[in-house]
Structure formats: C-alpha cells, structure tokens
C-alpha positions in Angstrom: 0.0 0.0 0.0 1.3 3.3 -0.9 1.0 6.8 0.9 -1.1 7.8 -1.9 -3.2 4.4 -1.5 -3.4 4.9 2.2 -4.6 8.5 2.0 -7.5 7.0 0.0 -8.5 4.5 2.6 -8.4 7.1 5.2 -10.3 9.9 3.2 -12.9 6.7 2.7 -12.7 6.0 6.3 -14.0 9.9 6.7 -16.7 9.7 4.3 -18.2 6.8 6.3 -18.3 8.1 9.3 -20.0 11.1 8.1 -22.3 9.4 6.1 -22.7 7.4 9.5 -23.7 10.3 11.6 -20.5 10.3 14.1 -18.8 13.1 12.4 -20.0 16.2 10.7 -17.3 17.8 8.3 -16.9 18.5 5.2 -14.6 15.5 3.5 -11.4 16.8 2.6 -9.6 16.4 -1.1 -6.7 14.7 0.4 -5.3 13.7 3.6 -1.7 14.1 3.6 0.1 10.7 4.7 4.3 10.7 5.7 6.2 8.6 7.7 5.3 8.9 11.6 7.6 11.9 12.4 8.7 11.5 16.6 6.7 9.9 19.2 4.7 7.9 16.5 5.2 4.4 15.0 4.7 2.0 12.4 5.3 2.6 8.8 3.0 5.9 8.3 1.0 8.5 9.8 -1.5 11.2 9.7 -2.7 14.1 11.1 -6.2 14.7 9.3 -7.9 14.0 12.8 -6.2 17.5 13.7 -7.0 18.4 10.2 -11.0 17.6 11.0 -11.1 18.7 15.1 -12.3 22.2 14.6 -14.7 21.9 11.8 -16.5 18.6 13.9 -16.5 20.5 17.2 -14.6 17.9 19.1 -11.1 16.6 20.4 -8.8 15.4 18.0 -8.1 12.6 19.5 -11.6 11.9 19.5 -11.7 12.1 15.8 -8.3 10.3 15.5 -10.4 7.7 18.0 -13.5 7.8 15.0 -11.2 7.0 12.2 -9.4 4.4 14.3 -12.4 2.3 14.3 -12.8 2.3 10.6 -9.3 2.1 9.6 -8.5 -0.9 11.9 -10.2 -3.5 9.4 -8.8 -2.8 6.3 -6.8 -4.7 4.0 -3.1 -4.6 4.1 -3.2 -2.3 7.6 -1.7 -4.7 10.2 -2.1 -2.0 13.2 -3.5 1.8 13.9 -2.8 3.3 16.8 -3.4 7.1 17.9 -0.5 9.0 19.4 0.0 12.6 20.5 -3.0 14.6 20.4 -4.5 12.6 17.3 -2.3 11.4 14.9 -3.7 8.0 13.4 -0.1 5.9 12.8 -0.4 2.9 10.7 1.5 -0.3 10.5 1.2 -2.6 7.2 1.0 -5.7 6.6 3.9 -7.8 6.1 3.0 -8.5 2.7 2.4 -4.6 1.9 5.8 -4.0 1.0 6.0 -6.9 -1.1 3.1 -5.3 -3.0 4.7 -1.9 -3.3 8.0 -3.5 -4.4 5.7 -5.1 -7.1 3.7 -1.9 -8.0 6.9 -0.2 -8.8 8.3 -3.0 -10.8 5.3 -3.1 -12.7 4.9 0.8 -13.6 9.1 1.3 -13.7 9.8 4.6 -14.0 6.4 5.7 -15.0 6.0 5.1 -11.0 3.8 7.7 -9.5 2.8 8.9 -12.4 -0.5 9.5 -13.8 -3.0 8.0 -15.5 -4.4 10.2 -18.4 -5.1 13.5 -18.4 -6.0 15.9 -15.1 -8.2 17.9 -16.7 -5.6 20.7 -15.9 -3.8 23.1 -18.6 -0.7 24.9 -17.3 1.3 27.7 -18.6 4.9 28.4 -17.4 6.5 31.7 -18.3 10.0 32.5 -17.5 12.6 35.0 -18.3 15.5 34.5 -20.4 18.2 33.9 -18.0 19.8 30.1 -17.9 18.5 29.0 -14.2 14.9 30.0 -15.2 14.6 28.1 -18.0 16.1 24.9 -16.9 14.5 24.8 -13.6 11.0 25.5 -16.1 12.2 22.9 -18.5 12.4 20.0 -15.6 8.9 21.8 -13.8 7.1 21.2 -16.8 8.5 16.7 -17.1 6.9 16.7 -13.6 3.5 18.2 -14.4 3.5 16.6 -17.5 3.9 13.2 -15.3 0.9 14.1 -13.4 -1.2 14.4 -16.3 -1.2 18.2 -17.1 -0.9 19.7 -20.4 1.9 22.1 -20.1 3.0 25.1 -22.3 6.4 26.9 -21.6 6.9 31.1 -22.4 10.1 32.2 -22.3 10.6 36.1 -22.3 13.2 36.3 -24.6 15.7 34.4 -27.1 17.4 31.6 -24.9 21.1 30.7 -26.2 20.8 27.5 -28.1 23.5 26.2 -25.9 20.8 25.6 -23.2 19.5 23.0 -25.5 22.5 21.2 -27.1 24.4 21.0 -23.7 21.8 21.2 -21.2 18.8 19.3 -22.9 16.0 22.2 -22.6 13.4 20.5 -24.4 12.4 21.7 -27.5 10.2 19.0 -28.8 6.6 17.6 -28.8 7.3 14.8 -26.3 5.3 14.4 -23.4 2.3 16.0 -26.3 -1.2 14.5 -24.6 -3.3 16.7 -26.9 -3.2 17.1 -30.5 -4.0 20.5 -30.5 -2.1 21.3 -27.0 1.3 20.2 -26.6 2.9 18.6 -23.7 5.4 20.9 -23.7 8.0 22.6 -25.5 10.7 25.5 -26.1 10.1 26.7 -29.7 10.9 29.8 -31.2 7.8 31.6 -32.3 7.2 35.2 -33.6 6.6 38.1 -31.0 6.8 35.8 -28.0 9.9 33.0 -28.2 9.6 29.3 -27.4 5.9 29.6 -27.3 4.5 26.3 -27.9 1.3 27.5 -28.5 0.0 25.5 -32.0 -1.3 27.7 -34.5 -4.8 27.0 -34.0 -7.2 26.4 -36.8 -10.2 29.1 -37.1 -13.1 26.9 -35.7 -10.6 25.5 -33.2 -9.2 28.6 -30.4 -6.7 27.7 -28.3 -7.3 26.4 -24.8 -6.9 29.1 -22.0 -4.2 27.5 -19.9 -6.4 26.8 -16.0 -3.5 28.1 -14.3 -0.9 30.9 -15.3 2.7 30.3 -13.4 5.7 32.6 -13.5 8.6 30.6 -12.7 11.9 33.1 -11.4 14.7 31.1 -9.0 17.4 33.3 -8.1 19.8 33.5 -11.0 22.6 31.2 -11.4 25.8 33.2 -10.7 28.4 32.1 -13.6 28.0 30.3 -16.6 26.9 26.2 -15.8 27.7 24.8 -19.2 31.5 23.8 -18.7 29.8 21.1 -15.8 28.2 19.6 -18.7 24.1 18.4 -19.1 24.0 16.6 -16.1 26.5 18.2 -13.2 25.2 21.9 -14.5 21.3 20.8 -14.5 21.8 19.5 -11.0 23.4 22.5 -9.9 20.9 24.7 -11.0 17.7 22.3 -9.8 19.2 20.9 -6.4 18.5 24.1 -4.9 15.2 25.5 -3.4 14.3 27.9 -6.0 15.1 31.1 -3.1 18.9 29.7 -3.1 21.5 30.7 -5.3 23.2 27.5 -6.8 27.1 26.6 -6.6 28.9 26.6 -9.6 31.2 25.1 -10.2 30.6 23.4 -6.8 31.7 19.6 -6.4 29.3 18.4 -9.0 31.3 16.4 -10.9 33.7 14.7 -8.0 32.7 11.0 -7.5 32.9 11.2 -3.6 29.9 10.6 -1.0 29.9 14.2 -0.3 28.8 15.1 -4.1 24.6 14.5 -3.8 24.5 14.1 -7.2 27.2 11.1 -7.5 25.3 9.2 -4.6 21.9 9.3 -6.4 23.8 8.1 -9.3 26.1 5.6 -7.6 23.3 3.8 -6.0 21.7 3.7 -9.2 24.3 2.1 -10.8 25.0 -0.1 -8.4 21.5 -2.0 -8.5 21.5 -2.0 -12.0 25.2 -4.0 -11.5 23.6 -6.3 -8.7 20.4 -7.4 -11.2 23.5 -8.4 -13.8 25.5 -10.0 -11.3 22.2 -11.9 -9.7 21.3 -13.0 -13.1 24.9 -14.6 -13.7 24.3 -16.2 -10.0 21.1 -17.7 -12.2 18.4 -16.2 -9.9 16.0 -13.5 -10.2 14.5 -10.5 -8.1 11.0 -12.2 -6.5 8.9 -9.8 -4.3 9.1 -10.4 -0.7 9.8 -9.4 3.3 12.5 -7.3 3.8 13.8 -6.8 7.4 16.1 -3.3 8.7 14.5 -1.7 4.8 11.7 0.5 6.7 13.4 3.8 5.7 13.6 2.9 2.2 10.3 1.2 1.8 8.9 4.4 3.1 11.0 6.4 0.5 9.9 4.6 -2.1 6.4 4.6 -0.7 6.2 8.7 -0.6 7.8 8.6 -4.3 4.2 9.8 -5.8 3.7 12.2 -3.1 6.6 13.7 -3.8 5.6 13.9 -7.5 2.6 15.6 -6.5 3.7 17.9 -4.3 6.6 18.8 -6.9 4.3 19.8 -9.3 1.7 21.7 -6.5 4.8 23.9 -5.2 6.6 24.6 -8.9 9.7 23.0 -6.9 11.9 20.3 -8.5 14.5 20.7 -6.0 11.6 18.7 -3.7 12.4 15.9 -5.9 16.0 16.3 -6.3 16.1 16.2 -2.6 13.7 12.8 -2.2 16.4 11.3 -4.7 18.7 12.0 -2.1 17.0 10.3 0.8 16.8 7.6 -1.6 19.8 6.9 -2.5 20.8 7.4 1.1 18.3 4.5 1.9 19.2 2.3 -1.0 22.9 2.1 -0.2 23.1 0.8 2.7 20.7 -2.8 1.8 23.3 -3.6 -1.0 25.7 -5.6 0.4 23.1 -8.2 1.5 21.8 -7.9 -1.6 24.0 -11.2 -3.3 25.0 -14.3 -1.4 28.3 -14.8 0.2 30.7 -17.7 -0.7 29.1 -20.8 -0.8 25.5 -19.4 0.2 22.6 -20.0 -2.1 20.3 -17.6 -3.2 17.3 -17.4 -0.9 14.1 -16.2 -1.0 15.1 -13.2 1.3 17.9 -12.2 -1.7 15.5 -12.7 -4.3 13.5 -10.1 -2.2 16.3 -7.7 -1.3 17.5 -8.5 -5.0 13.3 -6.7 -6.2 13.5 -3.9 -3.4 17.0 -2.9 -5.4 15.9 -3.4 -8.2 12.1 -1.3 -7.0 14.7 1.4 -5.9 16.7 1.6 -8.9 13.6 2.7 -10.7 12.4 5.6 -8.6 15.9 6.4 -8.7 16.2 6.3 -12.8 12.6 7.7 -13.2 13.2 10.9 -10.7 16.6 11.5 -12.9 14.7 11.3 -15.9 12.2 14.3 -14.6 15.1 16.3 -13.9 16.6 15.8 -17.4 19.3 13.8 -16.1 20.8 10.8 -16.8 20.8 7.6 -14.9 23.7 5.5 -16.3 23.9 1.5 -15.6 27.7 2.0 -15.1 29.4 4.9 -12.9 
C-alpha cells in the first residue's frame, strides 16, 4: 500500500463516518500521509484528525479515535494506533511491502505517475536567464507526469546552448493533446519558445487553468563547462530562493557530491540485477527486514511527485532522490549471497527492493533531465 493508496483508505474511512452520523465535516480532497515523524510508529502517519477537530466540534483525539475504528479492518493495515493529540499511525502488513515493491516494478519509472489526463492546462513563463529556463524545462517533465498539459513562455531568445548542452526540451514529447502540446521551447514570432499550436479558425486555443511565473534566483556564472548533467543538477538541487554553486563539487565521484550518490546507487543496482542473473536467480517480491526507511521512501515517491508539481519545486524531488539513494545504499551488500550461500528467498526479495529502488531512482533523474547510467 502506498501513501497515496493509504490517503485513500483514510479519506474513505471519513466519508463513512460522516455518512454514519458520528462526524460532521466537510470530506477533505486529500489527507496528507508521511512517515510517523517522533513519538509515532509504524510505517506511516497522519494528522487529518487535527486536520478535522475544529470543523467537527470535538477533540482530535476523539476524531483520531472515529477513524481508528474504521481504519483498523482494512486490508493490508496490520495495526492503527493514535498518538500525541491525534495522529492516526499505521503499521502494514507484512506482505504490503512486497506489494509496493511489485507496483513499482510493474509501472518502472512511470511510477507515480498518472493516468491520463488531469483535466488541468498549465502555462509556465520564464525570463531568459539560464536558471529560469532549466528549472522551467524540468517543472514542466513533472507536471507533465501528473497528467497536465503544459505550455512553456520564455521572455526572450534563450542561447541554443541551453538546448544542445543542457537538454531544454524543444520537442513535442510528453504532447497529450493534438492540438495542445505537452510541452515545449520553440521559437515563435513576437513571444519565443511559445509552444502555442497555430490553431485552426473553428478551433481557439485552450486558455491555460492556471498561469505560473517561474523566477529562482539566478545562477551566478556560466553552468555549461559542468556539462548536461552536473550543471542541470546544480541549478535544480537548490530551493528555487537559493543561489546555486557553480562550479561546486558536481562532478567529484565522492559521498559528499549529492548528485554522484543518487547516481552511484543507481548504478550499483542495476550492477547487482546483472551480477544476480549470472548467479542464475532472479529478483522475487518479498519481506525485507532493517528496509523501513527505504520502503517508506519509495512509498512517498508519488507524493513527492505531486507535491513537486503543486509547489513549482523540483529541488523537492531532487532532494527525495537524495533520501533515496541514502536509503538504498546501505541494503546492498546483502543484496547477493556470500561464498558458498545459495540464493534465498530473502535475496531474491532484497534483489526486487533494489531493483524497486533503482527505478524511482532512474525515473526521478529522468524528470530532472538527467541521466541515470547503468555504469558509474
């Protein structure tokens, strides 16, 4: 069960009990679900009986007590217990992780992304300056993943460079409209890389739902000698408020460079699945012991998606890679047998939570216009 599954169950949880008569509120469009933060437990928590206390006219933990009931029952929640003055905290199954390990092997890096069109048309202007437009560039991949038809303005002529060394998009991919693009930077008389279409005369152009303005602090010197990857992470990594390093340590392969650990681990899964395979066995979904952080990483992936694309903030993402790769690392070495050990269930299982990781890992790269390479 993922966080975005959970908040589902829990937001359903709500709607019963008001349809039951034991609360009166107004059902919420999402409750936000995270891993227990201190004094909680289990695998993942919420605070949406806090969220609710006010509006119902009683105690949180009365509320939290409500939901408690309802929540207790359902599938793939071992455990909820109430904590603090009302967070709900919620302990899976065993098998739930084996099920999450699954869902992201089955979507890949499409994980957490969605399915079909939002109904929501976005327009991103940004000025001319080389920050702006990458940090645009990698904004609109991430709405784009959540189903939004995106068009990019940039106020001004960019320097081509910014799409020959640091992959700006300037194509149709990512299109889920004939006549509205996905996104794209394309030169276009009186306003440049307009992607506006030129519409036919019984067909006007969509009016974009929301209207975004995208300006990080400028980057301070020039970030095309780091090359695509090193200078796109320099200018992304950032919150948007911060002014990036450059040259920075981008391009050392040490533990301190955030960039080479995202990578690293990356690599070094995709090195264990050929290294496994030569051992003749295969990643097979199952119980992992001491992976809790990770599972829960991998868990919040579409959250993080979503909220990514809510706060116009890919250094959100670039940071959750982080705390991935930070996670990942460490379950590696029990990844293969040792010496004369045979493959086991539990490293065919370790083997699929690499492998699970490996593709959040690759997928969130891919957002940022990075690249994920199989060797480092």
């Amino acid at each position: 069960m993922t966080p975005v599954e959970l908040s589902r169950t829990v937001l359903h949880a709500v709607r019963r009990a008001v349809d039951e008569g034991e609360l009166s509120v107004t059902v919420p469009e999402r409750a936000v679900v995270t891993p227990p933060g201190p004094g909680g437990c289990g695998d993942y928590a919420t605070n949406i009986a806090l969220q609710l206390a006010g509006a119902a006219g009683q105690p949180p933990r009365r509320v939290a007590e409500i939901l408690r009931a309802r929540l207790a029952g359902e599938a793939l929640i071992g455990d909820v217990v109430v904590t603090g003055p009302g967070f709900l905290n919620f302990s899976l199954e065993r098998n739930a992780s084996a099920l999450l390990v699954e869902e992201i092997l089955r979507r890949g890096r499409r994980y957490g992304h969605a399915e079909g069109f939002s109904g929501t048309i976005v327009r991103l202007r940004c000025p001319a300056e080389v920050r702006a437009v990458v940090v645009t560039d990698a904004l609109a991949r991430v709405l784009r993943s959540q189903g939004d038809l995106v068009r990019v303005e940039c106020e001004g002529r960019p320097a081509p460079e910014w799409e020959t060394v640091l992959g700006v998009d300037r194509s149709h991919s990512g299109s889920r409209s004939g006549s509205y693009p996905g996104s794209r930077f394309d030169s276009h008389p009186g306003s440049h890389f307009d992607s506006r279409p030129q519409p036919r005369p019984s067909e006007p152009s969509p009016l974009p739902d929301l209207d975004v303005t995208v300006h990080p602090a400028p980057a301070p010197a020039d970030p095309l000698p780091l090359g695509r990857d090193a200078a796109r992470w320099a200018l992304l990594y950032p919150a948007a408020h911060d002014r990036p390093r450059i040259p920075g340590d981008h391009l050392t392969q040490r533990e301190t460079n955030p960039l080479f650990r995202v990578r690293y681990a990356h690599a070094r899964t995709r090195a264990l699945l050929r290294n496994a395979a030569d051992l003749g066995f295969h990643p097979e979904p199952g119980p992992v012991s001491d992976a809790e952080t990770l599972l829960a990483a991998l868990g919040d992936h579409p959250r993080i998606l979503t909220t990514t694309a809510t706060h116009r903030s890919p250094d959100r993402l670039a940071r959750h890679l982080v705390a991935v790769a930070d996670a990942t690392l460490p379950l590696l070495p029990a990844v293969l047998p040792l010496g004369d050990e045979k493959p086991s269930a539990a490293h065919r299982a370790r083997l699929a939570l690499a492998e699970a990781a490996g593709a959040v890992l690759a997928g969130g790269l891919s957002l940022l216009g990075i690249d994920a390479p199989d060797h480092l």
